[in-house]
N, C-alpha and C positions, 0 to 999 in steps of 0.2 A: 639706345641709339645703335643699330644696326649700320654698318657700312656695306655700301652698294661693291658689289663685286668684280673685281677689274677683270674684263677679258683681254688675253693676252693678243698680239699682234700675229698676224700671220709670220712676219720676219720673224720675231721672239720665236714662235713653234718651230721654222725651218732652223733657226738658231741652236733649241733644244736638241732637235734632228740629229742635227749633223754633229752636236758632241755626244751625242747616245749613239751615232755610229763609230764615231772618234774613238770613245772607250770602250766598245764592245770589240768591234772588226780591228779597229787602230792598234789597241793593247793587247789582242791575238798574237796579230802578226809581229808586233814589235818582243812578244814575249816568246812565242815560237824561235825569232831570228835569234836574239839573244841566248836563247838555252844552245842553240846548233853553235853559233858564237863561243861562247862557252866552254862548249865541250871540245871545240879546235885551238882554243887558247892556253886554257888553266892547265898548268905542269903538275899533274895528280896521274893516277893510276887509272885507269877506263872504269873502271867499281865506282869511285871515289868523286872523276871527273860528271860522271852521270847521274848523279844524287846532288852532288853542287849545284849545277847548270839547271835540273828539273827542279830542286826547289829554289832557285830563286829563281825561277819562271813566275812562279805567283806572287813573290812580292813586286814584281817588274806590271805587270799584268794590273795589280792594284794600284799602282802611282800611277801609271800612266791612266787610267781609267779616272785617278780623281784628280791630276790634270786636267783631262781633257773640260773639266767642269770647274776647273777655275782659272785658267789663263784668258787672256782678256778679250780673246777675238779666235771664233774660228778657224777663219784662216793661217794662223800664228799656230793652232794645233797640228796642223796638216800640214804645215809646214814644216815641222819638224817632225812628225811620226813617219809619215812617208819616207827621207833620205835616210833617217836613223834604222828603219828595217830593211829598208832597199839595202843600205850600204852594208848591215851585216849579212842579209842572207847574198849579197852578190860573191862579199869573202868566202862565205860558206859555198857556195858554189861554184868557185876559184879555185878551191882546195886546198886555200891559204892556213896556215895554222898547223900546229905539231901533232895534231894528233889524225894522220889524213890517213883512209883505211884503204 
């Protein structure tokens, strides 16, 4: 007995969409802001501060990418990836943080 094959909904696809941009383009940025984040925060040495900050860029970059594929609603993603990079890279861009060159 064979089951007939569901095709999915155009919503469902643009649903897909938009959390395979979530985690690609979302987890970028959120992982970028966070490393510059980082490395104007953490009271380590510039060697020290910049091995910290770049590797936990990829576990940051991982979670939020498998977020963006289980929270319950699109929008509820994007709603938080957006202010969460915005507001660190806006720090970073402030010049806020101890280690400003």
């Amino acid at each position: 007995m064979a089951r007939k094959a569901v095709k999915p909904t155009p919503r469902q696809r643009i649903d897909v969409a938009l959390r395979a941009l979530a985690a690609i383009a979302g987890g970028y940025g959120v992982a970028a802001a966070t490393t510059a984040f980082l490395a104007r925060v953490l009271p380590l040495s510039r060697v020290e501060v910049t091995n910290a900050a770049m590797l936990s860029s990829f576990l940051v970059f991982v979670a939020v990418a498998l977020w963006a594929f289980s929270a319950r609603s699109v929008a509820r993603v994007w709603a938080i990836i957006l202010p969460l990079a915005g507001g660190m890279a806006l720090f970073v861009h402030l010049g806020l943080g101890m280690h400003a060159p």
